[in-house]
C-alpha positions, 0 to 999 in steps of 0.5 A, a space after each residue: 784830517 779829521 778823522 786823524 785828529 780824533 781818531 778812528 773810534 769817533 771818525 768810523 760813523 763819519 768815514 762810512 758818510 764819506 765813502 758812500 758819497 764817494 762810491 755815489 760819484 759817477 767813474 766819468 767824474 772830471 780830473 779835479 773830482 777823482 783827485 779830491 777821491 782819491 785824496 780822501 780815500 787815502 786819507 780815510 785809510 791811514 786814519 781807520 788802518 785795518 779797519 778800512 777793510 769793510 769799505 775795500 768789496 765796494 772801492 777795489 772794483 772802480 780801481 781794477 776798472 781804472 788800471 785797465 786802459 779803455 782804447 777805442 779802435 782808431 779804424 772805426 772813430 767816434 763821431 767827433 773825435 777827429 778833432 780831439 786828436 790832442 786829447 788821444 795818444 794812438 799806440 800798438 800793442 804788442 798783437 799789432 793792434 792800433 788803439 786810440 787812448 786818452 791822454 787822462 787815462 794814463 794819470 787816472 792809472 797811475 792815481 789807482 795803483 797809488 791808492 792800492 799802495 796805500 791800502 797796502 802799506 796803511 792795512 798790511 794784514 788786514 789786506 791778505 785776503 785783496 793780495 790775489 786779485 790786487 796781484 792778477 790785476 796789476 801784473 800786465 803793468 809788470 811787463 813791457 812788452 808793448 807800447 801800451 805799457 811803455 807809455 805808462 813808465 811811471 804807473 809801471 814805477 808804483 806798480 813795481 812799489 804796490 807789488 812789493 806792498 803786496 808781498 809784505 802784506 801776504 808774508 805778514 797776513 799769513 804769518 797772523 794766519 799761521 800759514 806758510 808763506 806760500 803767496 809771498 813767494 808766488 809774488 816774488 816769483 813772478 815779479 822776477 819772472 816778468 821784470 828780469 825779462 823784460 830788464 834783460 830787454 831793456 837799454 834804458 837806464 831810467 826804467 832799468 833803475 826803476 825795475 831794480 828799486 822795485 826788485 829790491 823793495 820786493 826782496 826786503 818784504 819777502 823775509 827770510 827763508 824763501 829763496 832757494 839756493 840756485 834760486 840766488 845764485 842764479 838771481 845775483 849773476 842776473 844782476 852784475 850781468 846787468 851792472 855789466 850792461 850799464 858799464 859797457 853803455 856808458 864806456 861806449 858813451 863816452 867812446 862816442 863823445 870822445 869821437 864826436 869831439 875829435 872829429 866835429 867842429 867846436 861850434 858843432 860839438 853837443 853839450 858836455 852837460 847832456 853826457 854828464 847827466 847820462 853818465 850820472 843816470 846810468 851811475 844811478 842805474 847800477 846803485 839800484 841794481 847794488 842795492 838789489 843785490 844787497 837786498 838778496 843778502 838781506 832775504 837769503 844771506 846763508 844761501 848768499 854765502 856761495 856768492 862771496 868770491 864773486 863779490 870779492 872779485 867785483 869789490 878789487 876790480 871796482 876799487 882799482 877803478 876811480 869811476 867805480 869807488 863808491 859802487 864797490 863800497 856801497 856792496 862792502 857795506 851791503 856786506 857788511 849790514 846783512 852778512 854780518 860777520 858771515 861775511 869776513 872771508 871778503 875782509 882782507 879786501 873790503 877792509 882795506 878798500 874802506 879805509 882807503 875810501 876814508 881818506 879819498 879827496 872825492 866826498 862821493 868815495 867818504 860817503 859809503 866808506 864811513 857808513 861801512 865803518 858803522 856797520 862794522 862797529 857793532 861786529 866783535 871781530 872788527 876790534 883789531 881794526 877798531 883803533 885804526 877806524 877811530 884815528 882815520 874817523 876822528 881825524 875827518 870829525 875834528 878836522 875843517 868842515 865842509 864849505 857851506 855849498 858843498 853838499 856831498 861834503 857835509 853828507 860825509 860829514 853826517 856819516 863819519 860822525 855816525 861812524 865815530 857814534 857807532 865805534 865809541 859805543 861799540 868799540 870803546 876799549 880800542 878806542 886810543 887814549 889821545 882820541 877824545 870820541 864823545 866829546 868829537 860827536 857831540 861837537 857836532 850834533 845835531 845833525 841835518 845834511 843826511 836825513 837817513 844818518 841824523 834820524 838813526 844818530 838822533 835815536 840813539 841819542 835819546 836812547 843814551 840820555 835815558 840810560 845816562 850814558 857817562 860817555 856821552 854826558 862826559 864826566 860831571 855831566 860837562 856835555 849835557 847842555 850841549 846835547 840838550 841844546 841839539 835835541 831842541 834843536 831838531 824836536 818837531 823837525 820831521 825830517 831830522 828825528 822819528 815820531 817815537 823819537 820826538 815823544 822821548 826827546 819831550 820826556 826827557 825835557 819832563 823829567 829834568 828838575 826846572 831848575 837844572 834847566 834854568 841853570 842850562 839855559 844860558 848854553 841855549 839860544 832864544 829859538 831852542 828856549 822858546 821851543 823848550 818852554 812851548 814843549 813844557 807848557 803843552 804837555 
């Protein structure tokens, strides 16, 4: 925390004391020890960056030796083991071989390939050199092919998200190098090598879901230009043959839960909630295995273009379903975000299913339905159907808000007004006469339900503001007060605006005369104008 404080120049002489005591700590060192370690190390990263990169030849090799499992044969014991059963778990590995492990090892794992992540994401470039040996050492967690690593499910989870780290840093690494992007392919080769076996194994919702988060995050640092062709058709059936799998479990689920019902007396009968939660799981399963297959898009969206019927054909029988709404509407919007306009052969049935969308009852089906419409806004071909979109957003906008419990509903909320936002700054001409689109948004800011939409809406916001946007200042200035008030509001709040964002919204409150702002403060509460004077004061 120091060391961020005053920064990496003043804090390297320090950082070096600090991870030479560290390296000095015996690997033995008790569970509370290796935690403040890791702590530390992590710490020490994000405050030196690329240059952490000396200390790496002395730390890497006490984490490769945490992330392999140390098992003792249970057919020769240590001496005074038997009584410390509770502190083993005996498992088989995949040859037959019964191992003792200890229990801690699994969380000392899972520690170590949290901190590799760290390095990753903190170092980026300067980690090239550690990507190979990071990989070879991680890759026996990719697999599941024994009970070693099933029992390791949640190490198995970081390790899919460290791998996907991996790749950024080779693709970044050896884009700075001038060098192909050869080890960021070889990465995402074997990554889908391992995991879509082991995935095409796999019945259980919860590690499939994780497998398919890490997949996604793999493709989307990978970049463009990597996958070949069969490669993605091949990737794309892959995963709908999967949705397919999750879709065919939870009919058969409920298949038995229907029989179990008719059949089994009433004190009998096994709570609903417990085949609620699967069904939700299983619903939560093929959102990742969606947002997979988007992220395909994503790295090869010109290879992707020979995959359009097969989305098309998915998209109609989704929509016809009620269960499946909102996975159909999520790959229209995956569609539209990275296909762009190559993407319009899908229009004459993603177009009509997102207006639909817009008008369901269920919040769940509005959510991905508005933020489609956001996506589409910004395409010069969407303007035929922008007066539409502003009717159906502007009357959801305008219309009751959602009651103070119902969660999804405000979500919605947040999406249709970033749609509105993303239609009056991209579609303005279509707007209709009688639809008063700014005045709507800014009715409605600041934005605090969906934490992703307000971030993004926040931005632009300020971005609007600094370029004096007649729009959203309204004629005369009318809405400037208003929306002074709700960057206010959500300055500071780290889950509401970016760091970049919050350095604007200050300049913004610099840049205005006091005494237009002692004129404004009358439209400000006692929090907002102790705020606004605190943010003065300090700078």
């Amino acid at each position: 925390l120091l060391g961020i404080a005053v920064g990496k120049e003043k804090f390297l002489p320090d950082a070096k004391e600090a991870v030479n005591a560290m390296l000095q700590t015996p690997m033995e060192a008790d569970d509370l020890q290796r935690e403040y370690i890791t702590e530390a190390s992590q710490r020490i990263c994000k405050c030196l960056k690329a240059d952490f990169a000396p200390f790496l030849p002395h730390l890497l090799p006490g984490l490769y030796k945490c992330l392999k499992l140390d098992a003792e044969d249970t057919t020769a014991p240590k001496p005074g083991d038997e009584d410390d059963d509770d502190q083993y778990i005996t498992v088989s590995t995949g040859e037959g071989k019964l191992l003792k492990v200890r229990s801690s090892k699994f969380e000392e794992l899972l520690q170590a390939v949290q901190l590799l992540q760290t390095y990753c994401v903190e170092m980026e470039s300067a980690f090239f050199d550690c990507v190979p040996q990071v990989a070879e050492h991680l890759l026996p967690l990719l697999d599941s092919t024994d009970e070693v690593s099933m029992l390791c499910d949640e190490a198995r989870s970081a390790a899919f998200q460290c791998w996907a780290a991996l790749i950024k840093c080779a693709r970044i690494g050896a884009q700075e190098r001038g060098q192909p992007p050869q080890l960021a392919h070889q990465l995402l080769m074997t990554f889908l090598q391992k995991t879509c076996t082991s995935m095409a194994k796999d019945e259980d919702c919860d590690t499939l879901r994780d497998a398919a988060d890490g997949l996604a995050e793999c493709l989307k640092n990978v970049g463009t230009g990597v996958l070949q062709a069969m490669e993605v058709a091949q990737l794309v059936q892959q995963l709908f043959k999967f949705i397919d799998d999750s879709l065919k479990r939870t009919f058969e689920a409920e298949k038995e839960k229907l029989s179990d019902k008719a059949s089994a007396p009433q004190e009998l009968q096994g709570d609903e909630d417990d085949g609620d939660e699967d069904a939700g799981n299983e619903e939560t399963c093929r959102r990742s295995l969606e947002d997979a297959i988007g992220a395909v898009m994503k790295a090869a969206p010109q290879e992707f273009q020979q995959c359009l019927p097969e989305c098309t054909r998915r998209i109609t029988q989704w929509l016809g379903t009620k269960e499946h709404k909102t996975l159909a509407l999520f790959l229209c919007a995956d569609l539209l975000d990275h296909l762009k306009e190559q993407s319009e052969s899908t229009w004459p049935v993603v177009m009509p299913g997102i207006f639909a969308g817009l008008g369901d009852k269920e919040a769940d089906v509005r959510i991905p339905a508005a933020y489609a419409i956001s996506l589409a806004a910004p395409l010069p071909k969407f303007a035929e159907a922008a007066p539409q979109a502003f009717r159906e957003v502007a009357k959801l906008v305008s219309g009751p808000a959602p009651k103070k419990r119902d969660e999804q509903g405000k979500v919605a909320m947040d999406n249709c007004v970033s749609a509105l936002l993303a239609l009056a700054r991209h579609q303005g001409a279509a707007c209709p006469a009688d639809i008063p689109a700014w005045s709507l948004v800014v009715s409605k800011l600041p934005l605090r339900d969906d934490e992703d939409e307000a971030k993004k809406v926040h931005k632009i916001i300020v971005e609007l503001v600094m370029a004096q946007h007649s729009g959203l200042l309204g004629a005369d200035n009318a809405n400037i007060g208003k929306v002074l008030s709700a960057l206010a509001e959500v300055y500071k709040q780290e889950n509401l605006v970016e760091k970049e964002t919050d350095e604007q919204i200050l300049n913004i409150f610099k840049m205005l005369p006091r005494d237009n702002l002692q004129r404004l403060a009358s439209g400000f509460s006692e929090k907002q104008q102790k705020k606004i004077e605190k943010m003065l004061s300090s700078s």
